[in-house]
C-alpha positions in Angstrom: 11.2 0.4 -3.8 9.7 0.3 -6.9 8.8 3.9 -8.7 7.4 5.9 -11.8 7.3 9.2 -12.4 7.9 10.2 -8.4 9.8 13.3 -8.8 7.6 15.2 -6.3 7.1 12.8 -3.4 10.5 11.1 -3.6 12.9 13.8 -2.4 11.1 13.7 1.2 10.4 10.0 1.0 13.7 8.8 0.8 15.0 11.5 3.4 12.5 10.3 5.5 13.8 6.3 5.1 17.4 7.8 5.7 16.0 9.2 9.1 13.4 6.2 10.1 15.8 3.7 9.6 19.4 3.4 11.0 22.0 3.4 8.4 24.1 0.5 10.2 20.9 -1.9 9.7 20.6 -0.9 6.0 22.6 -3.0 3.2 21.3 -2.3 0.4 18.9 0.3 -1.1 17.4 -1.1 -4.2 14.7 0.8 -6.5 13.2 -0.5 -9.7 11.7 2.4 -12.0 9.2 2.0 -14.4 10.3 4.2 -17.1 10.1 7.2 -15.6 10.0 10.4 -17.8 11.1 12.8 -15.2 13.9 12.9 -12.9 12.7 10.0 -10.4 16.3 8.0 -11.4 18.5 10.8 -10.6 16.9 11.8 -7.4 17.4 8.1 -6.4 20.9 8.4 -6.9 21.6 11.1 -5.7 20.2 9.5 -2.1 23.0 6.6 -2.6 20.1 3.7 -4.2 20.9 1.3 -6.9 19.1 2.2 -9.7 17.7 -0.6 -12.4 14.9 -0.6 -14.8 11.7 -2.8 -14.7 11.4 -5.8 -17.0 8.0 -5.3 -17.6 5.5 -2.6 -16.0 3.2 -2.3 -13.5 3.6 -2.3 -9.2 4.1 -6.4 -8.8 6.9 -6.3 -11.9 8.9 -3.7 -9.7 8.0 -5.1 -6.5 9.5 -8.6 -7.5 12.1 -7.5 -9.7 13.4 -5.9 -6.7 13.0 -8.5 -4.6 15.0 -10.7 -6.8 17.9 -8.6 -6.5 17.3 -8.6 -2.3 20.4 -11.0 -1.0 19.9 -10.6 2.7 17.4 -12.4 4.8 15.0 -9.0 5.6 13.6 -6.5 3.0 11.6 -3.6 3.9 9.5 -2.5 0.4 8.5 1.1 0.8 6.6 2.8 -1.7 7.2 6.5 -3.7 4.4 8.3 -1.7 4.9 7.0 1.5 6.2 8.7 4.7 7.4 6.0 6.4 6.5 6.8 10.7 9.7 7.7 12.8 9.2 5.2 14.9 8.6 2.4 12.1 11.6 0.4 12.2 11.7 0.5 16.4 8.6 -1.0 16.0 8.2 -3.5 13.3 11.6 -4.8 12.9 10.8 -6.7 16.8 8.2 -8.4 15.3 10.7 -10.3 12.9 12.4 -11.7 16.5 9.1 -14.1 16.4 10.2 -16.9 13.4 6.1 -17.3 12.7 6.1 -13.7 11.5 7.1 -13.3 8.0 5.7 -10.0 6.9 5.0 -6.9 9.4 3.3 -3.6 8.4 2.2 -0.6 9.8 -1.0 1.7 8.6 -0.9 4.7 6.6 -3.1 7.6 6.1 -4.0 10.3 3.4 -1.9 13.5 4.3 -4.9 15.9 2.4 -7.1 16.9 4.7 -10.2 15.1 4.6 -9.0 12.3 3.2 -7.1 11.9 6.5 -9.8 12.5 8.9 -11.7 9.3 7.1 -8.8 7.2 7.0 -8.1 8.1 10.8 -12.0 7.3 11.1 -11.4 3.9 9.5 -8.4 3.0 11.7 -10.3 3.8 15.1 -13.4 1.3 13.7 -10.5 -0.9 12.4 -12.1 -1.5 8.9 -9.3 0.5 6.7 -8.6 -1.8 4.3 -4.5 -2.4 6.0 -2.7 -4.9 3.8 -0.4 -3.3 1.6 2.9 -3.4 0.7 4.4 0.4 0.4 5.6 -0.1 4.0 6.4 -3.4 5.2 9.3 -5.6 6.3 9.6 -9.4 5.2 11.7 -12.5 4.9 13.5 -12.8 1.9 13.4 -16.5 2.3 9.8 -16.7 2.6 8.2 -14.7 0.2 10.3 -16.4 -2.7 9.0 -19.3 -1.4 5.5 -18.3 -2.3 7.5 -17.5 -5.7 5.6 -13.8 -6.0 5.3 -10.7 -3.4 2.1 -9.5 -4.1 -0.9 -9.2 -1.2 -2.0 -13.0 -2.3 0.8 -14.2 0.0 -1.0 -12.9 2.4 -4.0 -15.4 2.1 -0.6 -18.3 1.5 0.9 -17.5 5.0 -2.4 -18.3 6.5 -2.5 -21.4 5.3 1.0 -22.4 6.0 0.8 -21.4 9.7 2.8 -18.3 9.0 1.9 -14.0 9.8 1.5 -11.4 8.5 1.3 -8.9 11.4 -0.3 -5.3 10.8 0.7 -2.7 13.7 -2.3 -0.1 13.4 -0.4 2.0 16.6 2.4 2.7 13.6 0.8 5.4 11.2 2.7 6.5 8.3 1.6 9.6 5.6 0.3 8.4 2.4 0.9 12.1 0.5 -2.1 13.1 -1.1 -2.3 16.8 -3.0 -6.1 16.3 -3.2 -9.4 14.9 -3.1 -9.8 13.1 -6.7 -5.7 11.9 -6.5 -6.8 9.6 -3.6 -10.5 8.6 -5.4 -8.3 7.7 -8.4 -5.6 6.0 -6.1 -8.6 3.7 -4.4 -10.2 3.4 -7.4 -7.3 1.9 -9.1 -5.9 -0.5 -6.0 -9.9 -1.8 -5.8 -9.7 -3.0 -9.5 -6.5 -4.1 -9.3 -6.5 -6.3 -5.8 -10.0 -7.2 -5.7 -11.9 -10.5 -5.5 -14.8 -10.8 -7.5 -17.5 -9.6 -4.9 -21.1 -10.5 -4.9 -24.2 -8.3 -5.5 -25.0 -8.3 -2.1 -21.7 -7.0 -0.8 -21.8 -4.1 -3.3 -25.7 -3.4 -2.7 -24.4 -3.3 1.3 -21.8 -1.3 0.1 -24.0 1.6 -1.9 -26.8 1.4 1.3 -23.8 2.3 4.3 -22.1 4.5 2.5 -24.5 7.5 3.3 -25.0 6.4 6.7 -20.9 6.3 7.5 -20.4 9.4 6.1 -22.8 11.4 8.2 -21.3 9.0 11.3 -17.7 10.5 9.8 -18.8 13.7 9.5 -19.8 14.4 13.2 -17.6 12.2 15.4 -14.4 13.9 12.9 -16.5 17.3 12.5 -15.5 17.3 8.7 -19.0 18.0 6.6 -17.2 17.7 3.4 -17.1 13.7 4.2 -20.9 14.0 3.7 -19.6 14.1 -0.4 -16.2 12.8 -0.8 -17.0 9.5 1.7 -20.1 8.7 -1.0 -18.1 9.3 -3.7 -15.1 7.6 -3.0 -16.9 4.2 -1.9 -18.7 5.1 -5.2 -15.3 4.6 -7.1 -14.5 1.4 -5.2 -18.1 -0.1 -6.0 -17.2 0.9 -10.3 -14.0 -1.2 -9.8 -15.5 -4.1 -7.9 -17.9 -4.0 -10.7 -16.0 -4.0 -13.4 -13.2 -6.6 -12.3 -16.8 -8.7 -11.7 -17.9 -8.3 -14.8 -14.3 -8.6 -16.6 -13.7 -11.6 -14.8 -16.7 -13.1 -15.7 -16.9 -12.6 -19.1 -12.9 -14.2 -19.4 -14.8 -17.1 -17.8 -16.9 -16.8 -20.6 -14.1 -17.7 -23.0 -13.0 -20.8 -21.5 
């Protein structure tokens, strides 16, 4: 686990780890904190993890720091806000019995309201956007063979004839206190994984959105989707904008 600044989520997120996964298939519990300010390091502790600082900053510093210190042949990466399913290790850790999986996930959902009802809405069109890392089991081996865990290996296992499996029947609670916390949360994962899209995916993007949320809004009876499904694609279409144009003009300097 890599945190910063979890104080709120992590006391339930680690007791549900504890109960999710059996003790007597656990070696280690690692977390890398990213100069936390409150008491994120203590409360880790105090649940029986190893506790170490991150070199750098930022989610793929922790995430590889810690799995540089992983010295088995699984890791599962979990991340501060996520409630991890009860029945999330009965179910991915069979996948790892097939050698040609390297990386198995489950799905996870907003826990505020209407958040959830889109995310659920997502899930039974299958277009949430799945990959992630905050809840996922891997080979050790594997994914420092790629040299970096990060969702690119994703696009790496492909090519090498390897999996990475996503079980959408495994749904996990991504805690969300409120509407703008996840806008901000998508807003932020858009610009940071994103590709650099083209004008025609964003225009696409702007010209559905209106159309999915009224879809959302009476199949999931939630009229507040009418706004906050707009607004949040809104959010996603400023980042894919703006990692377009800041990629473009580094290209520019070259």
């Amino acid at each position: 686990m890599w945190t910063r600044n979890g104080e709120s989520s992590l006391p339930q997120v680690l007791t549900r780890i504890d109960e999710a996964i059996p003790a007597e298939n656990v070696h280690r519990k690692i977390l890398i904190d990213d100069h936390s300010i409150d008491r994120t390091v203590e409360i880790a502790k105090d649940f029986a993890w190893e506790t170490y600082k991150n070199p750098k900053t930022g989610v793929l510093s922790g995430a590889n720091e810690a799995v540089r210190r992983v010295d088995c042949p699984f890791f599962v990466s979990v991340e501060q806000d996520i409630l991890v399913a009860k029945n999330w290790w009965k179910k991915i850790s069979r996948y790892m019995e097939d050698p040609t999986v390297a990386v198995a996930q489950g799905v996870r959902i907003a826990t505020q309201p209407v958040m959830r009802k889109i995310d659920k809405y997502a899930i039974i069109r299958d277009d949430l956007r799945h990959t992630s890392l905050d809840n996922n089991m891997c080979r050790t081996a594997v994914v420092r063979k790629f040299a970096c865990y990060g969702e690119a290996l994703k696009e790496w296992l492909n090519d090498v004839g390897l999996k990475w499996v996503i079980d959408r029947t495994v749904v996990s609670d991504h805690i969300r206190d409120s509407v703008s916390q996840s806008i901000l949360h998508d807003y932020m994962m858009t610009a940071h994984h994103s590709g650099s899209p083209r004008i025609l995916d964003l225009a696409r993007l702007f010209v559905s959105s209106p159309i999915r949320a009224a879809d959302i809004a009476r199949k999931e009876k939630c009229v507040e989707a009418l706004v906050v499904y707009p607004a949040d694609r809104l959010a996603m279409m400023m980042a894919w904008a703006g990692a377009r144009v800041h990629r473009t003009n580094k290209s520019k300097r070259y």
